[in-house]
KEKE-3310 file (N, C-alpha, C; in steps of 0.2 Angstrom, whole numbers, plus 5000, padded with zeros to 4 digits):
npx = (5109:5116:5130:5139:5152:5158:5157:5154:5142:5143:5129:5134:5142:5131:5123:5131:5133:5120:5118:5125:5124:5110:5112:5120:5110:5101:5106:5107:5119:5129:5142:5139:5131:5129:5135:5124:5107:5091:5078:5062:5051:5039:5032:5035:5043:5058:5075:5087:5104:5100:5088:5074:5064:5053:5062:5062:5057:5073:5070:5063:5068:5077:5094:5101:5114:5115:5104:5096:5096:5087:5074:5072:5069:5055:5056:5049:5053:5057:5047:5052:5063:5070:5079:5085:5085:5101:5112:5113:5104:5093:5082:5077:5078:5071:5056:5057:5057:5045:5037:5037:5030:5016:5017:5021:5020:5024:5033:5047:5050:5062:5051:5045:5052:5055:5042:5044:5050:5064:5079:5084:5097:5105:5097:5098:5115:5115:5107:5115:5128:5125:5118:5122:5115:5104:5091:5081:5085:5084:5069:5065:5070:5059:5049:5051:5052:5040:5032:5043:5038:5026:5031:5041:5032:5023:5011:4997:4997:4987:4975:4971:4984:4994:4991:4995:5006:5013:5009:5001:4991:4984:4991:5002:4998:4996:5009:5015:5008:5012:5026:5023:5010:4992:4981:4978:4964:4958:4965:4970:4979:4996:5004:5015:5026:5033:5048:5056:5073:5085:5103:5121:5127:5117:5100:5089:5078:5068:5057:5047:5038:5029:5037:5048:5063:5063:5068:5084:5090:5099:5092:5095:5099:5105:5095:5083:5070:5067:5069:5060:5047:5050:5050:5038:5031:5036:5034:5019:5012:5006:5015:5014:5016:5023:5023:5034:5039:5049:5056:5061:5070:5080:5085:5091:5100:5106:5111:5119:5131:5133:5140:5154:5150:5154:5145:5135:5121:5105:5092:5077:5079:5070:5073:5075:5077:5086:5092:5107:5111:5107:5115:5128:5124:5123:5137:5143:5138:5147:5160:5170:5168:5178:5185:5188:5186:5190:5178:5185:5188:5177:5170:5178:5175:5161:5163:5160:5173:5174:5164:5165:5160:5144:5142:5147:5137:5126:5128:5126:5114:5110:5097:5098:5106:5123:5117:5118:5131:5136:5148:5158:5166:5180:5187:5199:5214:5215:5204:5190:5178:5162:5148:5130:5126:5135:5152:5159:5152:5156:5166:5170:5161:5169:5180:5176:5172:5183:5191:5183:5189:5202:5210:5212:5224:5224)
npy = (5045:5037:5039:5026:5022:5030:5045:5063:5071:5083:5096:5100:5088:5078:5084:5080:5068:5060:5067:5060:5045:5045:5047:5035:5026:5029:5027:5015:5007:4994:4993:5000:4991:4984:4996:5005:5007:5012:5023:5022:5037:5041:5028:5018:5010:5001:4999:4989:4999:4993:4991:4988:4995:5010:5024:5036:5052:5062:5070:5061:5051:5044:5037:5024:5016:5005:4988:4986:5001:5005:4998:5003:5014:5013:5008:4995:4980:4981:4970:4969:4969:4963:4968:4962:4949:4936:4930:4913:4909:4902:4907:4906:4917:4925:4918:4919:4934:4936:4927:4936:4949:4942:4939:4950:4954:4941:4932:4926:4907:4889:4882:4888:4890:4878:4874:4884:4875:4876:4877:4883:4889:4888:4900:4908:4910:4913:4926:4935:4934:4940:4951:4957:4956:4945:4934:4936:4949:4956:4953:4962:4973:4976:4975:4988:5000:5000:5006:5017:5024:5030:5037:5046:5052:5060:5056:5047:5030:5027:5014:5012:5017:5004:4997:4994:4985:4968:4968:4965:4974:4974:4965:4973:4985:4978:4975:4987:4992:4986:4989:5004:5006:5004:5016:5032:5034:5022:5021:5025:5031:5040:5050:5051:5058:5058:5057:5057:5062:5070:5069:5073:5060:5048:5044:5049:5043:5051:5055:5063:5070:5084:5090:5081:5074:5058:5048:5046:5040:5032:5027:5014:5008:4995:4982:4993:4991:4984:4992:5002:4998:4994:5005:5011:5004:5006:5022:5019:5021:5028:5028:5040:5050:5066:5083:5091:5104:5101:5095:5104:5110:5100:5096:5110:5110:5099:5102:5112:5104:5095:5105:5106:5114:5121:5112:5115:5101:5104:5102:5096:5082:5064:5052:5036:5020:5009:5017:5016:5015:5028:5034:5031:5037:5050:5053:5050:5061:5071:5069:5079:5085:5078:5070:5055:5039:5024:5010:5005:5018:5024:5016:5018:5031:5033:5027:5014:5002:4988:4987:4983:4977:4979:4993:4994:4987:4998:5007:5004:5003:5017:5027:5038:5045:5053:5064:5060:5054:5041:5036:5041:5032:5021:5003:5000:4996:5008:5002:5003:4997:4994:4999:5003:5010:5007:5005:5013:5026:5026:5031:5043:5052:5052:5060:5068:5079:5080:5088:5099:5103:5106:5094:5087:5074:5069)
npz = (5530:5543:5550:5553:5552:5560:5557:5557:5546:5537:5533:5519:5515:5515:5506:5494:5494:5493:5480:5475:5476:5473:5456:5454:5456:5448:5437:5438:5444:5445:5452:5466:5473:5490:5496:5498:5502:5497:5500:5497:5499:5494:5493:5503:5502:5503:5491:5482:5473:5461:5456:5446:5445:5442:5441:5456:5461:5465:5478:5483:5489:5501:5510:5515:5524:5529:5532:5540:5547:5535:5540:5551:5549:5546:5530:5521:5513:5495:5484:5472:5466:5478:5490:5502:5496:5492:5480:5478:5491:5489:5492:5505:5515:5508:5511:5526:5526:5522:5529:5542:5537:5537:5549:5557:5572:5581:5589:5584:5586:5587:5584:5574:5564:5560:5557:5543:5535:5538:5546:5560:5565:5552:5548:5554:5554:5541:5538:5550:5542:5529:5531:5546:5555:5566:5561:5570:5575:5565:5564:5574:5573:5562:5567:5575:5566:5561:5573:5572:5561:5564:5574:5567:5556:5565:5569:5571:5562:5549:5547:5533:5529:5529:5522:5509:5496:5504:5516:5532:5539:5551:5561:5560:5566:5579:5581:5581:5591:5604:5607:5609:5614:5619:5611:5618:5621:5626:5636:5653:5658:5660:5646:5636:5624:5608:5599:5581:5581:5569:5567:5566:5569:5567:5567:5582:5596:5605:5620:5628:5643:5647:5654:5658:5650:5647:5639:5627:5614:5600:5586:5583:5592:5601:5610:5610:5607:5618:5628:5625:5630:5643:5648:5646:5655:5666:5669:5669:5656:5639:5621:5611:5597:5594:5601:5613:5624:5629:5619:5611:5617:5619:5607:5602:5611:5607:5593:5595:5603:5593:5582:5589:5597:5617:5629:5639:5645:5650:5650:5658:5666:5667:5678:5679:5688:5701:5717:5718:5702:5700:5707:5699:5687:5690:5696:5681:5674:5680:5676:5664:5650:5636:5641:5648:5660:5669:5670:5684:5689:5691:5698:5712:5713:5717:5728:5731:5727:5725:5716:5702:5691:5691:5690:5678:5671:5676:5669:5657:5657:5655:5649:5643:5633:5625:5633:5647:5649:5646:5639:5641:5648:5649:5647:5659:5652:5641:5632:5620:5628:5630:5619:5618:5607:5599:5594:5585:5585:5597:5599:5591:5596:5607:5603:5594:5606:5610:5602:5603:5616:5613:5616:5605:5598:5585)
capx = (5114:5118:5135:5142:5156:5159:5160:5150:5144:5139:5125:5136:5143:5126:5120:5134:5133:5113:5117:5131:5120:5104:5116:5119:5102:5095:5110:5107:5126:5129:5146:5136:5128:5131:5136:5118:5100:5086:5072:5057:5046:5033:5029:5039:5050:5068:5077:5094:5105:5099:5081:5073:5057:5052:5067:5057:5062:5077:5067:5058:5074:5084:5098:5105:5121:5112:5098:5092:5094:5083:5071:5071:5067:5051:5053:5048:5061:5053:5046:5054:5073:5072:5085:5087:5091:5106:5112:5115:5102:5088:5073:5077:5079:5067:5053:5055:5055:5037:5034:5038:5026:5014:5015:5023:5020:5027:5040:5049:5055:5065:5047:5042:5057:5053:5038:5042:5056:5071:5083:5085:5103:5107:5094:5100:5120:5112:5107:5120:5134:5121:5117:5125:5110:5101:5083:5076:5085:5077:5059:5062:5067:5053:5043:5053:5052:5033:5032:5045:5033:5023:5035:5043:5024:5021:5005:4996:4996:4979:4976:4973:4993:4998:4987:5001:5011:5010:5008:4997:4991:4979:4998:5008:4994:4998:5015:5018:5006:5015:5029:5019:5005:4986:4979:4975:4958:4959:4969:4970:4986:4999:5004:5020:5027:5039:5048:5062:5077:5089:5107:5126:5130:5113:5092:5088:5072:5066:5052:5045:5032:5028:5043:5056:5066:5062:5074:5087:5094:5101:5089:5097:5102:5105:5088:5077:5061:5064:5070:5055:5043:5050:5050:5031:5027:5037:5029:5011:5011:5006:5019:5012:5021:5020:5029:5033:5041:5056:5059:5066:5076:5086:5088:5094:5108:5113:5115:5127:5136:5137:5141:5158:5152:5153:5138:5132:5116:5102:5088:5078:5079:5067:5080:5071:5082:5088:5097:5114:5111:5107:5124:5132:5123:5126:5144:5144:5137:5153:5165:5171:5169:5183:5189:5188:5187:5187:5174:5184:5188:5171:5167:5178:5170:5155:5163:5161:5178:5171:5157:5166:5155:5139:5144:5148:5130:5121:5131:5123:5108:5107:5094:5098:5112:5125:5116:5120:5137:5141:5151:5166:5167:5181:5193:5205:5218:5211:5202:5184:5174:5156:5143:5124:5124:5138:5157:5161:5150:5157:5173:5167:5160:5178:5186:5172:5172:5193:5192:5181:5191:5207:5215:5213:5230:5227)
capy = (5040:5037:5039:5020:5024:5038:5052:5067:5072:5088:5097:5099:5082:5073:5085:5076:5059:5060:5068:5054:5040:5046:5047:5028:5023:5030:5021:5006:5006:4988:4992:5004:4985:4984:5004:5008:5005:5018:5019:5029:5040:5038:5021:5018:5002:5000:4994:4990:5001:4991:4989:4987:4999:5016:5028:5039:5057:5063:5073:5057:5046:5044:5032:5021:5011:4996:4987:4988:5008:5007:4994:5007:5022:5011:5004:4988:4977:4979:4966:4968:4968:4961:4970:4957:4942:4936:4923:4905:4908:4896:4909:4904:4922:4929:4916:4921:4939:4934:4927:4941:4952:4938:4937:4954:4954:4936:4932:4917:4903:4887:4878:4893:4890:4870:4876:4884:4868:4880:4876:4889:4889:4891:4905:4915:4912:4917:4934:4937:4935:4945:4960:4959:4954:4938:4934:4936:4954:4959:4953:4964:4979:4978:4978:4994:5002:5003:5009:5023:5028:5033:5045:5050:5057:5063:5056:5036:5026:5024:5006:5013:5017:4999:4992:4992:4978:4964:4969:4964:4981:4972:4964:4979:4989:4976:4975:4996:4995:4981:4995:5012:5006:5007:5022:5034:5034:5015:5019:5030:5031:5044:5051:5054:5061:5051:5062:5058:5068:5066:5071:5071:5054:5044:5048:5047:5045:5056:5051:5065:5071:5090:5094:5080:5070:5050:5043:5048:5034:5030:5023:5006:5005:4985:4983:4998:4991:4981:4998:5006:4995:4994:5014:5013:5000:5011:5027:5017:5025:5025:5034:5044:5053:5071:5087:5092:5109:5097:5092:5111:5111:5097:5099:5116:5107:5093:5105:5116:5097:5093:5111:5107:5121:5118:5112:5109:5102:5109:5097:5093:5074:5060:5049:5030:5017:5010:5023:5014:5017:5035:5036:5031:5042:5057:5054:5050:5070:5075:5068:5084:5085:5076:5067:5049:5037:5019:5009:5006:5024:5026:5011:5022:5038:5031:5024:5005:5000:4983:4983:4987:4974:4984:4999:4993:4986:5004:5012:5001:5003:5022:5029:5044:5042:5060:5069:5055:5055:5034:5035:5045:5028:5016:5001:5000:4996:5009:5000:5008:4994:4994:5005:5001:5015:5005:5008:5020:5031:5032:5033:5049:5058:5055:5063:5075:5080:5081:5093:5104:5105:5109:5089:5080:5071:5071)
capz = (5532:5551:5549:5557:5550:5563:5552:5556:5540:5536:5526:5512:5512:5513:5501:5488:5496:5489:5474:5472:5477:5468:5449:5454:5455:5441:5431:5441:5443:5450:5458:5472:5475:5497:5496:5500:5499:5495:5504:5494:5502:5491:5492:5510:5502:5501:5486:5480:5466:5453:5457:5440:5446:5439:5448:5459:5461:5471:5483:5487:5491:5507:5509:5521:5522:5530:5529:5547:5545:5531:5542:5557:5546:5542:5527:5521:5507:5491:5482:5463:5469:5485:5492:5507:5495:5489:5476:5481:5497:5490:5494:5511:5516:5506:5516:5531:5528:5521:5537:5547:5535:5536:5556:5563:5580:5582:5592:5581:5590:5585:5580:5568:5559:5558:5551:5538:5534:5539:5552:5564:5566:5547:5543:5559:5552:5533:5541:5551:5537:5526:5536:5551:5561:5565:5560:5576:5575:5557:5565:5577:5566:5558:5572:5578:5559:5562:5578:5573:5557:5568:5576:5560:5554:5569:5569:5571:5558:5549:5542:5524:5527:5530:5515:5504:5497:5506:5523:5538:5543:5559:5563:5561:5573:5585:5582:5585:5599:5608:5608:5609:5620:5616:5609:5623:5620:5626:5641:5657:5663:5659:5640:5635:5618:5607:5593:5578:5579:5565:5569:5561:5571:5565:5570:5588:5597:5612:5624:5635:5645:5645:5657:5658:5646:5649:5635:5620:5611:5596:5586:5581:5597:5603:5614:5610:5608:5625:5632:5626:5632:5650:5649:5645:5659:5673:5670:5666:5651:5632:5620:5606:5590:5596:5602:5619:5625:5633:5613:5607:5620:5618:5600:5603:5614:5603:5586:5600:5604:5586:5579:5592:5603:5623:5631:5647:5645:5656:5649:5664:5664:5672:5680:5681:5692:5708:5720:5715:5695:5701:5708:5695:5681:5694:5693:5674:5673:5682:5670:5659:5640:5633:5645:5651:5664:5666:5677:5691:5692:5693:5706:5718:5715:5720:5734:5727:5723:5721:5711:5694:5685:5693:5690:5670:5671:5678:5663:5652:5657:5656:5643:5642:5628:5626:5640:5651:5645:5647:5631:5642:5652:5645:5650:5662:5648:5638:5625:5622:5629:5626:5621:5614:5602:5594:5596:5580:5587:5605:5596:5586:5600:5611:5596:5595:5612:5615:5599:5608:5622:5609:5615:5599:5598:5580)
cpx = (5115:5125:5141:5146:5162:5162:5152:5150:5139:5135:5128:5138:5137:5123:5125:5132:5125:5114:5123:5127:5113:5105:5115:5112:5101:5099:5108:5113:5127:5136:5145:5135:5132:5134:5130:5112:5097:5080:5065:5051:5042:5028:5032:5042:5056:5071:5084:5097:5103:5094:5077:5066:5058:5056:5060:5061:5067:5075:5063:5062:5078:5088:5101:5112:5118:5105:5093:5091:5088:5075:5068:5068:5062:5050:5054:5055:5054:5055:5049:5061:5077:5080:5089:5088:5099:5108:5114:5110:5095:5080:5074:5075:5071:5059:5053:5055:5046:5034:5033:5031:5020:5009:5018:5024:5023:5032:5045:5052:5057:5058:5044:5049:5057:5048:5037:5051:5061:5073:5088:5091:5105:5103:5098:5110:5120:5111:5112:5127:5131:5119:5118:5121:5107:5095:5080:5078:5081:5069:5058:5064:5062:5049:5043:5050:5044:5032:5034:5044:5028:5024:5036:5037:5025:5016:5002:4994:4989:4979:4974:4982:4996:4996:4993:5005:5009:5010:5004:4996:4987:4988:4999:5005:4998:5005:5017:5015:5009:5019:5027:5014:4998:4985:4977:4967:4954:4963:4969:4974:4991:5001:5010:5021:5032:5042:5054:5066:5085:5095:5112:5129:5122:5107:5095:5081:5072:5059:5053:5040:5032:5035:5049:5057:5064:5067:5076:5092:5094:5094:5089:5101:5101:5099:5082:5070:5060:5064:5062:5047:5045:5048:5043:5027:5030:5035:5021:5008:5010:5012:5016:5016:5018:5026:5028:5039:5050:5061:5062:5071:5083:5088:5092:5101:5111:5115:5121:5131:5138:5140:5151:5157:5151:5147:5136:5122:5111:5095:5084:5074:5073:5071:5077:5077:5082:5092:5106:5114:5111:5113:5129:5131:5125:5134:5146:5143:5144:5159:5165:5172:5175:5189:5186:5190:5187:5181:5176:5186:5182:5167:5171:5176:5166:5155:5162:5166:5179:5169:5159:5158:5147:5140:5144:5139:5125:5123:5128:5117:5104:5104:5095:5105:5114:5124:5120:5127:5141:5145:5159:5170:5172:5185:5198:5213:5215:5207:5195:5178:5168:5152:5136:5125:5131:5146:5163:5160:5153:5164:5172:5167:5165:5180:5182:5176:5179:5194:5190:5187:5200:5212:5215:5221:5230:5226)
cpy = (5041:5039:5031:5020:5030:5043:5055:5069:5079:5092:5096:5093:5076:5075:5080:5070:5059:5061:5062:5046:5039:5044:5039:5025:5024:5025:5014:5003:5000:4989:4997:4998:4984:4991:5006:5006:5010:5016:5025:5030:5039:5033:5018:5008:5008:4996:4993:4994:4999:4989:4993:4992:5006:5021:5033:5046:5060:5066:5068:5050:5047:5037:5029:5017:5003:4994:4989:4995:5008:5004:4998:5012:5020:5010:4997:4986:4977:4973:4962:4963:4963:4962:4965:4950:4944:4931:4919:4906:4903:4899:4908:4911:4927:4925:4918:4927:4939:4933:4931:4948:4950:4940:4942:4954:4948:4935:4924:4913:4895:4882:4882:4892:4884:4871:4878:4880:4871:4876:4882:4892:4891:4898:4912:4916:4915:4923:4937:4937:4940:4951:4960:4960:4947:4941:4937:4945:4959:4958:4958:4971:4983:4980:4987:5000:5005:5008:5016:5026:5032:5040:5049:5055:5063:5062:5046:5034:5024:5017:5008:5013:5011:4993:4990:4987:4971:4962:4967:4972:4978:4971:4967:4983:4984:4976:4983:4995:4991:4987:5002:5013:5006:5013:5025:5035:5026:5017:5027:5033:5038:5044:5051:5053:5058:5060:5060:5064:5065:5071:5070:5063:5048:5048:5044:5051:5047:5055:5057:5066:5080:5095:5091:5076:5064:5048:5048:5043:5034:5026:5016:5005:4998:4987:4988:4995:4987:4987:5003:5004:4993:5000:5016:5008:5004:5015:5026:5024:5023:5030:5035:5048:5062:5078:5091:5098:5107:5096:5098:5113:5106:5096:5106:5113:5104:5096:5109:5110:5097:5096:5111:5113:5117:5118:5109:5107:5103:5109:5094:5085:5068:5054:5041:5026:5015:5014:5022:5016:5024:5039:5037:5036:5048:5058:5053:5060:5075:5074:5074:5082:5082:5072:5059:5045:5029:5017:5008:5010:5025:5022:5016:5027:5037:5027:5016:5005:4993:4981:4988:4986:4977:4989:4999:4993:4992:5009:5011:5003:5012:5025:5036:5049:5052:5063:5068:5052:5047:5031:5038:5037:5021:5011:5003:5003:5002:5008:5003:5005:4995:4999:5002:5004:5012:5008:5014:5025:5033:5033:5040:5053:5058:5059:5070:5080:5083:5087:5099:5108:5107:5100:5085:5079:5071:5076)
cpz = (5540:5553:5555:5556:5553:5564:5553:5550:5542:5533:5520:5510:5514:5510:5494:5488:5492:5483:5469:5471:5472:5458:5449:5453:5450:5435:5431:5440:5449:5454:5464:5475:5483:5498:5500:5498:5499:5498:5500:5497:5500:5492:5499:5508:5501:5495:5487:5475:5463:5452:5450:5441:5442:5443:5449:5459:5466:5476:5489:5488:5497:5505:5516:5519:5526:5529:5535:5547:5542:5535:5548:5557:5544:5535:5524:5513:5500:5486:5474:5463:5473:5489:5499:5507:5494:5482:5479:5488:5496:5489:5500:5517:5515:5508:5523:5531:5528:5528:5540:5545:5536:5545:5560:5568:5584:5583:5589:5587:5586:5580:5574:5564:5556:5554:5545:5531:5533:5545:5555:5565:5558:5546:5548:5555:5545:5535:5541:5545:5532:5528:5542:5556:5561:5562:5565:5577:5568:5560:5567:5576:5564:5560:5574:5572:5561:5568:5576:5566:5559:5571:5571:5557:5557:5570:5568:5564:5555:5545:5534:5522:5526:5525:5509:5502:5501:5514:5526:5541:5551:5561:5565:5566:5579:5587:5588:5593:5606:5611:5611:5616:5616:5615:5615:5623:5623:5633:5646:5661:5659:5650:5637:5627:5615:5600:5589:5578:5576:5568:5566:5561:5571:5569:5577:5590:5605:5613:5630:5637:5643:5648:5658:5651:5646:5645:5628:5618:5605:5591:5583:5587:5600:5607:5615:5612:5615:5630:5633:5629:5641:5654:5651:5652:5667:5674:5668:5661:5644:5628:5612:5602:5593:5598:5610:5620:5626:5624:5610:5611:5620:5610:5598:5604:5611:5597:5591:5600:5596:5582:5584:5597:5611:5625:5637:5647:5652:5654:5654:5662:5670:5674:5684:5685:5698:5710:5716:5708:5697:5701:5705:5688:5684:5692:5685:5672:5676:5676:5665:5651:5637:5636:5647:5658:5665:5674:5683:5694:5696:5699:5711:5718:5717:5726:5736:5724:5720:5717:5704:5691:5687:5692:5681:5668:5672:5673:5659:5651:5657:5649:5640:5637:5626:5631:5647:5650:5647:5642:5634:5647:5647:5650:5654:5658:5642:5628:5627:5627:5627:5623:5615:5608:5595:5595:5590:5582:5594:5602:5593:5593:5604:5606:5597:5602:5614:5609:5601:5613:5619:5612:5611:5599:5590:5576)
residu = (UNK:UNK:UNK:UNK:UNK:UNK:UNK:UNK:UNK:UNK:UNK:UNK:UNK:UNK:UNK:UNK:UNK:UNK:UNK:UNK:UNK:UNK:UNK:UNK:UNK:UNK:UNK:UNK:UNK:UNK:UNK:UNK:UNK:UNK:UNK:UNK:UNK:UNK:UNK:UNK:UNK:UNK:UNK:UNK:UNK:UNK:UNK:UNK:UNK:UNK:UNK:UNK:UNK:UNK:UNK:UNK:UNK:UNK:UNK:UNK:UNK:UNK:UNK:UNK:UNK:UNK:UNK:UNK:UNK:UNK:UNK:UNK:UNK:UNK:UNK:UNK:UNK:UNK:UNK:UNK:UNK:UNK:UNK:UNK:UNK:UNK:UNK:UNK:UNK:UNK:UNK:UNK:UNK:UNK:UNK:UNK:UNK:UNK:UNK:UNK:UNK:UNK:UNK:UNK:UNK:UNK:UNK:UNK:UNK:UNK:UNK:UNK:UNK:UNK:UNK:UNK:UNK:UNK:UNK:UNK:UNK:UNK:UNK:UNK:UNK:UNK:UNK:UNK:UNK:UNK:UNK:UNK:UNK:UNK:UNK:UNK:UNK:UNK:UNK:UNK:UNK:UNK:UNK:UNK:UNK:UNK:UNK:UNK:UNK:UNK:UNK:UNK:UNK:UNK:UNK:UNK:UNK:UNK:UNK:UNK:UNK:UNK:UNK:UNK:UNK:UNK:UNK:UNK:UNK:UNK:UNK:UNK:UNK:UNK:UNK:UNK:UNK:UNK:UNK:UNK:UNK:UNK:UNK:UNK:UNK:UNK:UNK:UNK:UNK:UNK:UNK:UNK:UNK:UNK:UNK:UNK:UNK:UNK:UNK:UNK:UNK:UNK:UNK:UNK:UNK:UNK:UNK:UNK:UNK:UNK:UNK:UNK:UNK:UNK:UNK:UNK:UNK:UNK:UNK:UNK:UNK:UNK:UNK:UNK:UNK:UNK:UNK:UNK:UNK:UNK:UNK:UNK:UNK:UNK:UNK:UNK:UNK:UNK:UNK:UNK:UNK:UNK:UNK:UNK:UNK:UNK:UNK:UNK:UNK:UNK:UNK:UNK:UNK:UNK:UNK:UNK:UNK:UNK:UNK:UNK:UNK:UNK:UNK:UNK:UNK:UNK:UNK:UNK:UNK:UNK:UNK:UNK:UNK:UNK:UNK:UNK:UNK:UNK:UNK:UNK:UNK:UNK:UNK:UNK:UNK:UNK:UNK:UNK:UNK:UNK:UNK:UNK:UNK:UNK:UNK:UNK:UNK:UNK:UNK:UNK:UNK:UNK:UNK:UNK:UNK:UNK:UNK:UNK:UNK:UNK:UNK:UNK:UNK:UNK:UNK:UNK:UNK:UNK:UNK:UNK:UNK:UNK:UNK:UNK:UNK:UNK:UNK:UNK:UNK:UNK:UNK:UNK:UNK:UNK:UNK:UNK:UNK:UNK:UNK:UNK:UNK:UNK:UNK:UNK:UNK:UNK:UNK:UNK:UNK:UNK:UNK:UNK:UNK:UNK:UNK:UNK:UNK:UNK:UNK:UNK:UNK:UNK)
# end
């Protein structure tokens, strides 16, 4: 579980959460139904509690609380349950997931929805009231999903793995590799390491070379796959599932952050950008643990009392999620404003962060 709900949870409470989840399932307890999906190792689908199939064993079950989670962690909706209909949708829903399996790598647009005699505006409002994303974000999920099976291994996907069900393994290659880059064996330019790292506030993916950092994000962060793919065109690079000396060191740091202990991270970082984004990241690293600031504090630190709205945008754009601490940056009024990784989360880590430092108010 990712914890969107931004609740650090801790071994002992997702060993229950699983063993509470798992009891469901085997019952095939319908009021769990929107509680959770299950995603089986085994067989790399997702079902719903009451997925009429052979239960798998609890060793070989993860759980998510959304679908996209389940769709990010690589796996696909299985075919029994269809954990991504609903009643009264027609099949409408469960046609364009086809699609998507069909044609992975495809970027939908309003004639591909004419196609298959939908209307692009209902399927994307069908989604969105259903899972809390459009169509064109479930496509691109899925695309993500493969990609970061790749990571999650540790290792490339062989096309016997993607035989399965009723998948496009040629597609799904193309899909991840849109992402990832070609195989290095196909390419001459630089290599960098890609690695899932699971945490108490949801997984997160890490991208380095042998000695800096490149990116740490969320991995259902809004825009990843366009992030990772600018990342790979900046540093003329491919990105491969893999392990890099840079990777035990920031893992070290974030179980200290999430354990509530202090941390200065000390993670050497590759710092992409205009001088001005620079600026702004530099002074996000000064901002004290538990403390906040808003943007036009931060336009006059940097000596831009102007350029809020540049200054909100070079915060946005920092990839280097935690480290990079653009999560201490709020409104004016103090309401929390934005944050890619999702706004429970940046709320959790304030809360975190102020207990550390002993100013939790509650």
């Amino acid at each position: 579980m990712t914890g969107q709900a931004g609740i650090l949870r801790t071994k002992e409470g997702k060993a229950m959460e699983h063993h509470t989840y798992y009891e469901a399932l085997v019952r095939r307890d319908a009021t769990y139904e929107g509680t959770f999906f299950v995603g089986v190792k085994t067989t790399g689908i997702f079902c719903r509690p009451t997925c009429p199939a052979r239960k798998p064993k609890a060793e070989n079950c993860e759980f998510f609380e959304t679908a996209q989670e389940a769709l990010l962690a690589s796996y696909r909706p299985c075919r029994r349950c269809h954990p991504l209909a609903y009643p009264g949708d027609h099949g409408t829903i469960q046609r364009l997931i086809e699609a998507v399996e069909a044609e992975p790598d495809k970027r939908f647009k309003e004639a591909d929805f004419r196609a298959l005699g939908l209307d692009e505006s209902t399927a994307r409002r069908q989604f969105k009231k259903r899972f809390g994303m459009t169509f064109v974000a479930y496509a691109r999920a899925r695309r993500m999903g493969l990609a970061m099976k790749e990571i999650r291994t540790g290792k490339p996907i062989i096309e016997g793995q993607l035989a399965g069900g009723y998948e496009s393994s040629s597609g799904f290659r193309e899909a991840s590799a849109r992402i990832l880059g070609q195989a290095p064996s196909r390419f001459d330019g630089q290599v960098l390491r890609a690695k899932w790292l699971d945490t108490p506030l949801g997984s997160m993916l890490a991208i380095a070379d042998d000695q800096l950092l490149h990116l740490l994000e969320f991995v259902d962060r809004r825009g990843l796959e366009r992030e990772i793919e600018q990342l790979r065109q900046k540093a003329r690079a491919v990105i491969v599932p893999g392990e890099s000396p840079v990777f035990g060191q920031i893992e070290a740091e974030l179980r200290r952050y999430f354990k509530g202990e202090p941390v200065s991270f000390q993670t050497p970082l590759m710092r992409y950008g205009t001088p001005f984004q620079r600026r702004v990241w530099e002074e996000l690293e000064r901002i004290p643990s538990g403390e906040t600031i808003s943007y036009q504090e931060l336009a006059i630190r940097i000596g831009q009392p102007t350029a809020v709205r540049a200054v909100a945008r070079a915060n946005g754009a920092n990839q280097l999620a935690i480290v990079i601490p653009c999560h201490r940056v709020i409104r004016t009024n103090g309401d929390l404003g934005g944050y890619a990784g999702g706004l429970a989360r940046k709320e959790t880590l304030l809360k975190l962060e102020r207990t550390q430092r002993g100013l939790d108010e509650g």
